[in-house]
C-alpha positions in Angstrom: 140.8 -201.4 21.0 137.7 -199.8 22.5 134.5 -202.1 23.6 130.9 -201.3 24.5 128.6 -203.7 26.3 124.8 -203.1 26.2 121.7 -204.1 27.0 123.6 -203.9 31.3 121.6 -204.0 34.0 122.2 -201.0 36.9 122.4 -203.5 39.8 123.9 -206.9 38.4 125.9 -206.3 35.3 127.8 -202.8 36.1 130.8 -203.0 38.5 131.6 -205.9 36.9 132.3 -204.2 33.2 134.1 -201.3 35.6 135.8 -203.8 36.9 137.1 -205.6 33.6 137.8 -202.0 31.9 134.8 -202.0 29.6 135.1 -198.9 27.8 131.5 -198.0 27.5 128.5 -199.0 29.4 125.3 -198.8 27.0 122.2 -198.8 29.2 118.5 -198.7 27.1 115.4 -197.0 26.9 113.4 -198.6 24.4 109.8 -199.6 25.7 109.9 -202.5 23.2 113.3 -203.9 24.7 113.5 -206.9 27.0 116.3 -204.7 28.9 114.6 -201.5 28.9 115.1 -199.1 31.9 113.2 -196.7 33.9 114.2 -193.7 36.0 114.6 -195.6 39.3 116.9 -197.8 37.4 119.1 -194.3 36.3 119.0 -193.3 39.9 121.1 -196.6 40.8 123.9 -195.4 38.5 124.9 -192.7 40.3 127.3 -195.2 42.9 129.1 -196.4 40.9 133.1 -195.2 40.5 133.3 -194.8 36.5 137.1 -194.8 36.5 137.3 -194.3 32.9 134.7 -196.5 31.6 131.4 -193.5 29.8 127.9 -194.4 30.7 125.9 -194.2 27.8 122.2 -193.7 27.2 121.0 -195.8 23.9 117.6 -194.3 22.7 115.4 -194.1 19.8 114.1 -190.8 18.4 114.6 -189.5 22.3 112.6 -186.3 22.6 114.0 -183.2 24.0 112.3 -183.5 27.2 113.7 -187.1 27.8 116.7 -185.6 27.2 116.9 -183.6 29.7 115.3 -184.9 32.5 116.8 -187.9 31.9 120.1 -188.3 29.7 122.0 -185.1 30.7 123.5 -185.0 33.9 123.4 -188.4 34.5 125.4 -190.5 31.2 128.3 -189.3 29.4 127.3 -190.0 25.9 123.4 -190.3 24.3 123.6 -193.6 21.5 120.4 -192.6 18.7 119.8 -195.8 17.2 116.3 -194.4 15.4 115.7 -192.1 12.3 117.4 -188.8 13.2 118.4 -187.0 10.5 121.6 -185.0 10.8 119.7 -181.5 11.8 118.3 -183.6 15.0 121.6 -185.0 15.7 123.3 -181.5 15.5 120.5 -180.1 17.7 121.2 -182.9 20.6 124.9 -182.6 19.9 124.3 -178.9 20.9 122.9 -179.8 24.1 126.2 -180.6 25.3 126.1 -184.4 25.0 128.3 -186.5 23.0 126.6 -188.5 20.1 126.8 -191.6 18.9 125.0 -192.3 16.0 124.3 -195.5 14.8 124.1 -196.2 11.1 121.9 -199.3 10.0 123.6 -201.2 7.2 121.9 -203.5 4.3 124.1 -202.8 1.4 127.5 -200.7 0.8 125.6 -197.7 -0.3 123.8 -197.6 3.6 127.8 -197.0 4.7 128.5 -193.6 3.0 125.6 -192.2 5.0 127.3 -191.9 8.0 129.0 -188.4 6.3 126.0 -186.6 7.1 126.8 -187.0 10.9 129.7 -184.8 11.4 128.6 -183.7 14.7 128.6 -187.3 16.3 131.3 -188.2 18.1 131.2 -192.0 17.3 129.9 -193.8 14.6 128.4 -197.2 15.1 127.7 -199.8 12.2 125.2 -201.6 12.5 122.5 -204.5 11.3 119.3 -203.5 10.6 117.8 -206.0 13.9 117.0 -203.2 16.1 118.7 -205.4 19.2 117.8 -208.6 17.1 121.5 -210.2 16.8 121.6 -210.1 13.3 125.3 -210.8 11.8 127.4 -207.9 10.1 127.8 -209.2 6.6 131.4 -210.1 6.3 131.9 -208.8 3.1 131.1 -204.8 4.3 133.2 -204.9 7.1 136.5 -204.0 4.9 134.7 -201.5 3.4 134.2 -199.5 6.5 135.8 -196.4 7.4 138.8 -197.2 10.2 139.8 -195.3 13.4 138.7 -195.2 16.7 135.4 -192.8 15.8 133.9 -196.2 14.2 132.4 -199.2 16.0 131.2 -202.3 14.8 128.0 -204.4 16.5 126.4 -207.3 14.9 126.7 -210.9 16.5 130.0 -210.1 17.8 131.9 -212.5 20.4 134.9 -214.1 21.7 135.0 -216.6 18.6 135.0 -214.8 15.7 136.7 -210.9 17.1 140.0 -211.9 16.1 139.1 -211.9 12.6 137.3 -208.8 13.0 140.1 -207.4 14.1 142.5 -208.6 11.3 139.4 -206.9 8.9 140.4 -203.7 10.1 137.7 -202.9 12.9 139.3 -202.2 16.5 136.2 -200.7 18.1 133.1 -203.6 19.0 129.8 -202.9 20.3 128.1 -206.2 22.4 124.8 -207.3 23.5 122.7 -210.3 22.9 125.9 -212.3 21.7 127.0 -212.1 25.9 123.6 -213.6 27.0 122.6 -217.1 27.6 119.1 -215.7 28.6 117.1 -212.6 26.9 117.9 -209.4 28.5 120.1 -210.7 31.2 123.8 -210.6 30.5 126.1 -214.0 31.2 129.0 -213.0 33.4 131.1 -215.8 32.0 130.3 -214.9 28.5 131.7 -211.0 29.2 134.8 -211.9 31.3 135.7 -214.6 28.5 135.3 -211.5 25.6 137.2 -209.3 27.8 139.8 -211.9 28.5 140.1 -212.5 24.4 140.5 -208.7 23.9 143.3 -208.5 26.3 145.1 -211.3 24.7 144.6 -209.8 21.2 146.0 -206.7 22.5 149.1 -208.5 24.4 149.8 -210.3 20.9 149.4 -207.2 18.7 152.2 -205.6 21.1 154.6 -208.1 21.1 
C-alpha cells in the first residue's frame, strides 16, 4: 500500500511522516490555499534525510518558469491538480520530472479521461473540492482502474480505509481528513492512519 499526505508544513509536519514511512510528502503552492508555501518554506526542505519517502510539489497550471526555479532540483515528483491537457503534461513530463496528474471525478465518464495521460507517472482520483474534503462517491471507486499507478483522495481516514481497501484501491492520498484545525495537520490523527495502514498490511500478510 502506498500513502501521500498533503497539505505538510516544512518545519512541523515533515520528519514526522519520514519518520512513520509516508510514502510521499505533498507540499502546495496554491495562492488560494490555507497551506500554501513560499520559496523560503522550499529552502527548509533541503535537511531533511528523505530515506525513501518523494517530496512532491502539488501545483495548479504551474508555469514553466515556476517550474524551474522552483520544482526541479528541489522535489521528486510535480502533482498538476489544474486544467492541463495531456500536450502540457507531456511537455513537463519532458522536463525530467515525474507527473502526477490528478483527475477530477463527478460521474463514471470523468474516469476514462485519465487515458489521455500516458506520460504521468501516477494517476490520482479525485473530487471535484479543489482541497475542499469532498467524499469519493462510493459507488465509482470499484470502477477505477487498479495498480499501484492509481491513487485515491477524497475524505479519506483511519475509519473508513479498510473498506477502501477491500474496494480494490491500495494507494490513498490525505489532507484535510488529518486536521483538527485548517491547514495545520493533527499529529495524532497521521500516526493513528499510519498505525491502521500497518495493521491492514500485517493482516493482508498473514
Amino acid at each position: 500500500m502506498r500513502i501521500k499526505i498533503c497539505g505538510l508544513h516544512p518545519v512541523r509536519d515533515v520528519q514526522l511522516c519520514l519518520d512513520l514511512g509516508t510514502d510521499f510528502l505533498g507540499f502546495i503552492f496554491y495562492e488560494k490555499s490555507p497551506r500554501n508555501l513560499n520559496l523560503e518554506d522550499v529552502q527548509k526542505l533541503k535537511k531533511y534525510n528523505k530515506q525513501n519517502s518523494f517530496f512532491t510539489a502539488v501545483t495548479v497550471d504551474p508555469t514553466d518558469e515556476f517550474i524551474k526555479n522552483t520544482v526541479i532540483g528541489n522535489f521528486d515528483y510535480i502533482q498538476l491538480h489544474g486544467s492541463e491537457k495531456p500536450g502540457r503534461v507531456k511537455e513537463i513530463a519532458s522536463m525530467g520530472l515525474k507527473v502526477i496528474k490528478a483527475i477530477k471525478v463527478k460521474d463514471e465518464l470523468d474516469i476514462d479521461n485519465y487515458k489521455s495521460y500516458n506520460t504521468a507517472e501516477i494517476i490520482l482520483f479525485d473530487t471535484p473540492g479543489m482541497e475542499k474534503s469532498f467524499e469519493f462517491p462510493k459507488s465509482l471507486i470499484s470502477k477505477l482502474p487498479k495498480g499501484n499507478r492509481f491513487a485515491l483522495a477524497g475524505s479519506i481516514s483511519e475509519n473508513n480505509v479498510e473498506n477502501l481497501v477491500k474496494l480494490g484501491v491500495n494507494f490513498f492520498d490525505l489532507s484535510s481528513s488529518l486536521e483538527t484545525k485548517l491547514g495545520h495537520k493533527d499529529h495524532l490523527k497521521i500516526q493513528n492512519f499510519m498505525k491502521k495502514i500497518n495493521s491492514i498490511n500485517e493482516n493482508s500478510s498473514i
